[in-house]
N, C-alpha and C positions, 0 to 999 in steps of 0.2 A: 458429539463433542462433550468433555467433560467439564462440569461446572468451572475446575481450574481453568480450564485454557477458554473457557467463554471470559471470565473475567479477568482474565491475564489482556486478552484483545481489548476488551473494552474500556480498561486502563491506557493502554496503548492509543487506543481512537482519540480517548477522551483526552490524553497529553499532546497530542499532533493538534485537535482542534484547538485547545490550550494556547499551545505555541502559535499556530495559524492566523487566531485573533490576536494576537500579543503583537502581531509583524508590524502592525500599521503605526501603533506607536514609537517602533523604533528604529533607526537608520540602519543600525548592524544588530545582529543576532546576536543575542548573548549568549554562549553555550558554542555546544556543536550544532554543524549548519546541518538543515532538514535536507530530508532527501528528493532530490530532483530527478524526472526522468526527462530531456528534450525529444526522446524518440522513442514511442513503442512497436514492439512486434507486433502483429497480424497475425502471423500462424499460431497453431495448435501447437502448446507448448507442455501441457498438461503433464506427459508422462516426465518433464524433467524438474516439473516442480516439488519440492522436497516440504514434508512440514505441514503443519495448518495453519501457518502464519501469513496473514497480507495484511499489504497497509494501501488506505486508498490518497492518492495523493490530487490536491484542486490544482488548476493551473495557475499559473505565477510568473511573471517575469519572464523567463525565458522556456520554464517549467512546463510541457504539457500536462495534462489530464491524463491520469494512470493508473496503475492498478501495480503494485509492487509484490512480487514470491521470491520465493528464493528458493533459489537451485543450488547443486552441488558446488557449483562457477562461482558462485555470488546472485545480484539480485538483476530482476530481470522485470523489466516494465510492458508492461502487457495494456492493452484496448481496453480500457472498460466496455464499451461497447460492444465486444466480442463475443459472440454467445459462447464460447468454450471459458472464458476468463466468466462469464454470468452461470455457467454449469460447475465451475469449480469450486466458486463461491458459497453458491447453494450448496453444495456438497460440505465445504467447510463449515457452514455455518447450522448443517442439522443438528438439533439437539436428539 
């Protein structure tokens, strides 16, 4: 992965954690609302993931625990715990 796109994510990480900590002091979100997945896939999704972009999301409210890619479709929330979603990852994240 190239220096660009390591620190493109790691902006990204760092803005979601940002925002993440920010929630408790506030009733409603200022901005655009964070991304929620309530239900992940299981299966092996790997070949329709597009990109080397994910974002890991905590659980929340009504929110699971997830792993967001995105596909051709739109985005697509996937197991963390999944070894293909922990193989994909690794893959994305070789320098």
């Amino acid at each position: 992965m190239s220096v660009k796109i390591l620190s493109i994510t790691l902006l990204l990480v760092s803005m979601c954690v940002s925002c993440h900590s920010s929630e408790g002091t506030h009733r409603h979100h200022p901005g655009p609302v964070p991304p929620c997945c309530t239900v992940v896939t299981k299966g092996n999704m790997t070949a329709d993931v597009v990109g080397q972009i994910y974002h890991e999301l905590a659980a929340r409210g009504h929110c699971v625990k997830a792993i967001i890619f995105y596909t051709k479709d739109g985005k697509l929330c996937a197991d963390p715990d999944a070894q293909w979603v922990k193989d994909l990852i690794a893959n994305m994240t070789k320098v």
